[in-house]
N, C-alpha and C positions, 0 to 999 in steps of 0.2 A: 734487296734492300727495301725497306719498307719506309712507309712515308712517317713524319713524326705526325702525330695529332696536334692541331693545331689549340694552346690554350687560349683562357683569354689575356687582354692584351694589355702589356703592361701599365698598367695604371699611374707609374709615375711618367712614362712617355712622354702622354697629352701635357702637363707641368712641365716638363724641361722644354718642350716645345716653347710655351709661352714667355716660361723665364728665360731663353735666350734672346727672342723678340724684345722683353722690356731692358736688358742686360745691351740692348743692341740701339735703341729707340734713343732717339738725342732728349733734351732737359724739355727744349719747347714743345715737343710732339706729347710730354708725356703731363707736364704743366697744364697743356692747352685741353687736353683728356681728362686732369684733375678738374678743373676750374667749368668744363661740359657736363659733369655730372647730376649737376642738382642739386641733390642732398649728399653731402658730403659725410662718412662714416666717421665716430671719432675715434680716435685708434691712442694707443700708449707705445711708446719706444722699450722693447725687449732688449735690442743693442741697436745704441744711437750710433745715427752715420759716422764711422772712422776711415781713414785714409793709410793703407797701408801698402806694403810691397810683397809680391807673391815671385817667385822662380820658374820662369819658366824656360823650359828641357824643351829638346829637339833632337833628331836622329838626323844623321848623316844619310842623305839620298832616302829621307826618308823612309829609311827600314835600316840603318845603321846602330851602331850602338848607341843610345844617348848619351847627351851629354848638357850641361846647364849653358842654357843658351844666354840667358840675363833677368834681370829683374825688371818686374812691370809693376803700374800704379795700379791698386787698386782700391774702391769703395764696397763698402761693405755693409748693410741697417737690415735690420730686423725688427717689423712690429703687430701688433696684436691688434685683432678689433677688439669694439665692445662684445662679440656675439663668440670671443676664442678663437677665432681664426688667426693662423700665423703666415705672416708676408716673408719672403728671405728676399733680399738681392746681393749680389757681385760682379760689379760693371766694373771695366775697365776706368783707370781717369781719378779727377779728383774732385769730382761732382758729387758732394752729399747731398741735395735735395735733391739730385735722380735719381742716387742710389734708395732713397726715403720716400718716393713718390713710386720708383719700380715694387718694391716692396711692398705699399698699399696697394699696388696691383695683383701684384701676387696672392694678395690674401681675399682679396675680391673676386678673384676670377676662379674661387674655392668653392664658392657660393650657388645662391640661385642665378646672381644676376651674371655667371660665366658666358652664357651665348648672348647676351647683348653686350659686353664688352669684347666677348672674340672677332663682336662685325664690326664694333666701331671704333675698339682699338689696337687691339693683339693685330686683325687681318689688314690694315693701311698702314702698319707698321712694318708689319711680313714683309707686304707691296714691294713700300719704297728700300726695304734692306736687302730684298733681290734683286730690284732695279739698279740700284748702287753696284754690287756683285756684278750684275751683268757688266755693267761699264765699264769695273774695273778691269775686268775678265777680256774684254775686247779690246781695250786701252794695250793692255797687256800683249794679247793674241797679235798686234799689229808690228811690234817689235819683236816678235819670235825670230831667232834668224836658226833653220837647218843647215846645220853640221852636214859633210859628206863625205867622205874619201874616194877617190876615183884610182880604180885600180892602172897604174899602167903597165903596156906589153912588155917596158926593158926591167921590170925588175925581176929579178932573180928569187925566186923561191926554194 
C-alpha cells in the first residue's frame, strides 16, 4: 500500500472553520467586535436578513437510516463590501442583525485584515464555544448511568 501524496489544503476549510465560530458567536460578542473596529467597511445587502425554517434529518443510533427529525429557525444575510467581497451567514434563531453582522465578518476575514480579526475575534469566540462544550459535556458525563447485565450460575443456556 502506498501512501497518498499529500495536496494542498483545502482552501475552503480555513472559511467553514470561521463561519461556524461566527454562526456560533452570540449578537453581543459579535456587536461588541463590530462597534471595536474603527472604521467601519460600508457594505450593500446581496440578500437582506430573512428568517426561515430549514429540516433537519438524523439517523437512528447514529449510523441508522435517516429520517426528518423536525424543523429549525433559521437566519440567513448575505452582503458585499465596497472592495467585492462577499460575507454569507446561517445561524441558527431569529437574530437578523447577527445573522448581518456574521456576514460582515465573513467577508472581512477574506481580506488583508483576516489574522487580526482571527486573534481578536474568530479565536475568543472559538474559546468561549469550547469552554460552553466542555461544560456541557461534563454537565452531561455526570448523569451517564452504565447499563450492565450480570450473568447468573442458575440460568440455563
Amino acid at each position: 500500500m502506498t501512501a497518498q501524496p499529500k495536496g494542498p489544503a483545502d482552501p475552503n476549510a480555513e472559511r467553514a472553520r470561521w463561519m461556524a465560530v461566527l454562526a456560533r458567536a452570540t449578537r453581543h460578542e459579535l456587536e461588541a467586535a463590530w462597534q471595536g473596529l474603527g472604521a467601519r467597511p460600508p457594505y450593500a445587502f446581496l440578500r437582506q436578513p430573512e428568517i426561515g425554517l430549514v429540516m433537519v434529518r438524523g439517523r437512528a443510533g447514529g449510523t441508522g437510516s435517516p429520517f426528518n427529525f423536525g424543523e429549525m429557525t433559521v437566519t440567513r444575510c448575505t452582503v458585499r463590501l465596497e472592495d467585492g467581497r462577499v460575507g454569507h451567514c446561517y445561524a441558527a434563531g431569529r437574530d437578523k442583525r447577527k445573522a448581518e453582522l456574521a456576514a460582515l465578518f465573513d467577508a472581512l476575514m477574506q481580506g488583508g485584515e483576516a489574522a487580526r480579526l482571527q486573534e481578536t475575534v474568530i479565536a475568543p469566540i472559538a474559546r468561549r464555544v469550547a469552554e460552553q462544550r466542555r461544560r456541557v459535556s461534563r454537565k452531561a458525563a455526570a448523569t451517564k448511568v452504565d447499563f450492565f447485565t450480570l450473568v447468573r450460575g442458575d440460568n440455563p443456556q
